[in-house]
N, C-alpha and C positions, 0 to 999 in steps of 0.2 A: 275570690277570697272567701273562706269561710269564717262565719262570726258565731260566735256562742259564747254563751253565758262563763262567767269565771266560777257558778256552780258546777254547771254541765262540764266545765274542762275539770273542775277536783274531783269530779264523778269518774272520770274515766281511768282504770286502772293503770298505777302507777310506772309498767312497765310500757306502756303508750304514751307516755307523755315525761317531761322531762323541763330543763332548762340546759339551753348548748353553753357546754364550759370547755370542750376541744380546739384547740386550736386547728389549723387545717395548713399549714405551708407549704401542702402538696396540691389544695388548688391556686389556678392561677388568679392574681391582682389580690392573692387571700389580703394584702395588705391593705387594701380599700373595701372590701365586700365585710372584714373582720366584724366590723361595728352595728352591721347588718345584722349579725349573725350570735356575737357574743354576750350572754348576758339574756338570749332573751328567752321564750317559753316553746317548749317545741311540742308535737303531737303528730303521733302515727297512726294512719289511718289509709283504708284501702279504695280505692278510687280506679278499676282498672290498673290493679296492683298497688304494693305497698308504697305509698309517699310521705316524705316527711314535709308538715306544716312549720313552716318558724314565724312565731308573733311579727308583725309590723310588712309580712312579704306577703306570705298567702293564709295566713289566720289572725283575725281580731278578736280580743278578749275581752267582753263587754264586764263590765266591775258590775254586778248586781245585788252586794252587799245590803243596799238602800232600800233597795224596792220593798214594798208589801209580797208578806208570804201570804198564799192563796187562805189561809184559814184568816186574816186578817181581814179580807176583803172582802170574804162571806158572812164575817159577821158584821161587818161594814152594809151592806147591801139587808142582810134582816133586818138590821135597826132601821134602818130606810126605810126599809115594806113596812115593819111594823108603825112608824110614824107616820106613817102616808096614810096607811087604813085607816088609825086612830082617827086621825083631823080627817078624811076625806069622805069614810065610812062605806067604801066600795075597795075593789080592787084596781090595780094600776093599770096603764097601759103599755108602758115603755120604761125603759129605764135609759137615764142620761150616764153614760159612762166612757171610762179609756179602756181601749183595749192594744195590747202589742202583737203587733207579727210574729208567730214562731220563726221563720224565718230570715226577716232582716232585722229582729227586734223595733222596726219604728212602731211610734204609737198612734191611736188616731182616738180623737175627739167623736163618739158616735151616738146614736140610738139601739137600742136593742129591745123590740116589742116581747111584750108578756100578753099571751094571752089576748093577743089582737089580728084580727084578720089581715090576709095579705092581699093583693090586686085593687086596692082602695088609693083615693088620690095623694094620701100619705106614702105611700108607698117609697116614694126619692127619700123620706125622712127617714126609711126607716133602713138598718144596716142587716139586721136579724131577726129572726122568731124567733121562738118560746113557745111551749104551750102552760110551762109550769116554771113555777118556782125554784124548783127542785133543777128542772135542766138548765135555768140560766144559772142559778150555783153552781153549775157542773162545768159551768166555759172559765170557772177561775185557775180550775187546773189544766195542763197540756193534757187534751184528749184528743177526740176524732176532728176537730175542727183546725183551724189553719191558725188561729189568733186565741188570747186569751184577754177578760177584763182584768184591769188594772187596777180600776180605781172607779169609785161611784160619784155619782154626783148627785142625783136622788131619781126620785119614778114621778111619773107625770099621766096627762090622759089626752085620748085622743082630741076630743075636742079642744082643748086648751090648745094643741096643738096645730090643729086647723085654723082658729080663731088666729093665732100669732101670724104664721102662716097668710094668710086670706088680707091682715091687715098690712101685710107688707107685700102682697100682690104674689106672690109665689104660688099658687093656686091657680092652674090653667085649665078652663072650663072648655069640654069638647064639643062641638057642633055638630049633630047627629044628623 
């Protein structure tokens, strides 16, 4: 089944995409299959030739009305940085945030390091890098990555994050 946004389906030119208002009495059991079919959002699309998608069979049409638009969430995440500096008076480590699948839209609860080395014992914590500011603003729009942030939760530091970590035993020391 394919899913996409009810953006991305008003994106798609008009003559690919539709609502099935035809009746069909020349397939068969159309009397059963009708309700299936009638009423609902259709889309054309090439797959190893041209097939038609009908909402609720082989396409789901995610309502994304709600969500935060990416300039929202950017200026969401600078207010963040900028308060973190202010009270912290360094720069962060990671950022606490949601981010969604391009692909199945779910969402996950993650880390996303700024500016913090990788292959370190944090490493399970952590979901992504950064080197800058600038390219984790960049994961709010659909670009080269699989996922985009959602939503912020605020920026934190490594140590903070060991310290929690280490006191709830999740810190597994290696024996050389």
């Amino acid at each position: 089944m394919k899913r996409m946004t009810l953006s991305e389906y008003l994106a798609v030119p008009e003559n690919y995409r539709g609502v099935w208002t035809t009746e069909r009495w020349d397939i068969p059991d159309w009397e059963n299959l009708r309700k299936k079919h009638m009423g609902k959002r259709t889309l054309m699309v090439y797959d190893k030739g041209t097939c038609l998608l009908v909402e609720g069979l082989s396409l789901e049409i995610v309502d994304d009305s709600s969500w935060k638009k990416p300039e929202e969430i950017k200026k969401e995440i600078r207010e963040k940085y900028q308060d973190y500096r202010t009270e912290k008076g360094h720069e962060p480590h990671f950022l606490e945030c949601i981010i969604r699948w391009n692909d199945t839209l779910e969402t996950l609860e993650t880390r996303i390091a700024l500016d913090m080395d990788s292959d370190t014992e944090m490493d399970d914590e952590i979901f992504f890098y950064c080197d800058t500011l600038d390219s984790l603003l960049s994961l709010t729009d659909k670009s080269g990555e699989d996922f985009v942030i959602t939503g912020c939760f605020g920026f934190g530091e490594y140590e903070e994050l060991y310290r929690q970590n280490k006191k709830r035993g999740c810190i597994k020391y290696i024996a050389i």
